[in-house]
N, C-alpha and C positions, 0 to 999 in steps of 0.2 A: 504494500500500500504506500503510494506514493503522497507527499504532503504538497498538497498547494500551496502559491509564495502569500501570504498576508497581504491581502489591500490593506491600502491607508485608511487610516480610521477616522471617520468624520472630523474627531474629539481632536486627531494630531494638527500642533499648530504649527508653520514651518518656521523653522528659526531665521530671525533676519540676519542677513547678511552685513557683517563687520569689512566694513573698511580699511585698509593697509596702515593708513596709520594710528586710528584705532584699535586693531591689531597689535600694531607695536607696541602702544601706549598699555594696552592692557596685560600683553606679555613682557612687558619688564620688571611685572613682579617678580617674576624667575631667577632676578639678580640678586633676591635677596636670600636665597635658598645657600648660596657660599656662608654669609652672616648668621644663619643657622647652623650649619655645618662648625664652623668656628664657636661656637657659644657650646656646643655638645664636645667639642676638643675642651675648652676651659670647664666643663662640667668634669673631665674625664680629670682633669689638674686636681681640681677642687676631691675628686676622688683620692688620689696622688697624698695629696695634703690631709687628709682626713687620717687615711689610712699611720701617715707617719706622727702625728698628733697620738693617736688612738696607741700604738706600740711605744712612743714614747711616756705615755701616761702609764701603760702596763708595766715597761720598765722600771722605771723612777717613782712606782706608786707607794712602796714601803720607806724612802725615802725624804718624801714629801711631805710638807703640811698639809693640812683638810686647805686651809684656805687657797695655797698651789693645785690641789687636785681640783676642788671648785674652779679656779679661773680656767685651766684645762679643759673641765669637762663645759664649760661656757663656750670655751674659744671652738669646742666644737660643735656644740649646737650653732654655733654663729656660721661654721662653714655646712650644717646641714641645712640651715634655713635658706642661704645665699644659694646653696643648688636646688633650694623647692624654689625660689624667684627663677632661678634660669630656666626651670622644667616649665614655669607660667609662661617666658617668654619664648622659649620655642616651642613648644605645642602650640601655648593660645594664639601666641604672633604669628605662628604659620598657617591654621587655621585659619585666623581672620582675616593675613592680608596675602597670601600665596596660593594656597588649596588647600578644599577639605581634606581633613585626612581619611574619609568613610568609617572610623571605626564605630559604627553602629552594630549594637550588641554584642560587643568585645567585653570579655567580663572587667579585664582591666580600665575601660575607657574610664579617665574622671567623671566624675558626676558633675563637677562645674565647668567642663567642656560644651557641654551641650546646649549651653542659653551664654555660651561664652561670644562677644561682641569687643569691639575698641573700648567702648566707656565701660565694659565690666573688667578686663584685662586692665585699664586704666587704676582703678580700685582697688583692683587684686595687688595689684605692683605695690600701690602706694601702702596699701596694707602691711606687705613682706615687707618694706623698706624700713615701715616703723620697728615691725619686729627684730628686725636685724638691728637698727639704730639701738632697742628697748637693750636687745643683751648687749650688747657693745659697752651699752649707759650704765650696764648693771657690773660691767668687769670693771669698766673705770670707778666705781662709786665702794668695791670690793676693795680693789687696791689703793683710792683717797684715802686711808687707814695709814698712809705712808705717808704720807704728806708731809712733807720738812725733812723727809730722811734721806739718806743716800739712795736708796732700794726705789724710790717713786720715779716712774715713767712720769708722772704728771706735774702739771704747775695748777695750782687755784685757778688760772686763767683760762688753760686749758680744758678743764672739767666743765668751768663755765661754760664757754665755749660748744662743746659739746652736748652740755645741756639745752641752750640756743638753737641749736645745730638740729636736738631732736625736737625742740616745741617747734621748729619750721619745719619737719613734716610732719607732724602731726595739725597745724592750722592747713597744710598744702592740701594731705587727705582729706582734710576736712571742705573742705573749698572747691576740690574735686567730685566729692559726693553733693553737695550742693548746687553745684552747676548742672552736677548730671542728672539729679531729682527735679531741678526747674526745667530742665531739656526734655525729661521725658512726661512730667507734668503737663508741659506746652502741646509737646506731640498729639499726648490725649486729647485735651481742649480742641485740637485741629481736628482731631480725627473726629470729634462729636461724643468722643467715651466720658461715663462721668468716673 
């Protein structure tokens, strides 16, 4: 039994036809596929460094004071968090502005992949930024205990500094969500939605 070829179906709409330089303009997204490649090579580092963190802390851990193993075990949440930002920005960034990646019902897919957009990846970022900044703030504020000593990486001004450093992102994200709640406020207002 032979199959017949499928007529066109009422319902199909034919796609229009893109222009050359349209075309172009639209496929050079594809330049940014090398800047994701490079951000999974600095993922691979950040592996790299984790890993010699992690064996130095096993070594040197009977050695150590509680408050040295804490900053240790900081300094390495600070490099796991920095690789969950990078994983925001190559998955989401490629996603959003390169091509889907289809994983639809991959058990691994993110769950905030899925309603992932520019202004939600915006958030997300600004989000991990604070968190990275939060420990950062919390290793310098561990080690301020040194203050006036030889052993202190920091100056008074410094810490300050740093503190400044994290209430501007923290007003940034904030200022960010803000914009983007009047932006999609508005949207709805246009659309007629209450």
């Amino acid at each position: 039994m032979t199959s017949e070829p499928k007529a066109p179906s009422a319902h199909t709409v034919p796609r229009p036809q893109i222009g050359p330089f349209a075309q172009l303009i639209f496929g050079s997204r594809w330049l940014q596929v090398p800047l994701y490649v490079g951000l999974i090579i600095a993922q691979g580092v950040y592996v790299l460094l984790f890993l010699k963190e992690l064996w130095h802390l096993v070594v040197h851990s009977f050695d150590a004071s509680e408050q040295q193993i804490m900053l240790v075990v900081l300094g390495l949440i600070d490099v796991v968090m920095i690789s969950n930002l990078l994983v925001m920005v190559i998955v989401g960034g490629y996603e959003t502005f390169v091509s889907r990646l289809n994983l639809n019902g991959h058990p691994d897919e993110p769950e905030w992949l899925s309603h992932v957009n520019a202004s939600v990846l915006k958030i997300k970022l600004a989000m991990a930024i604070i968190g990275i900044s939060s420990i950062s703030l919390l290793r310098t504020f561990i080690e301020a205990g040194n203050l006036g000593t030889t052993r202190s990486n920091f100056t008074e001004s410094g810490v300050m500094w740093q503190v400044l450093i994290h209430l501007t992102f923290i007003i940034s994200a904030i200022g960010i969500a803000w914009v983007d709640r009047l932006s999609e406020s508005g949207h709805r207002k246009q659309n007629g939605d209450h």
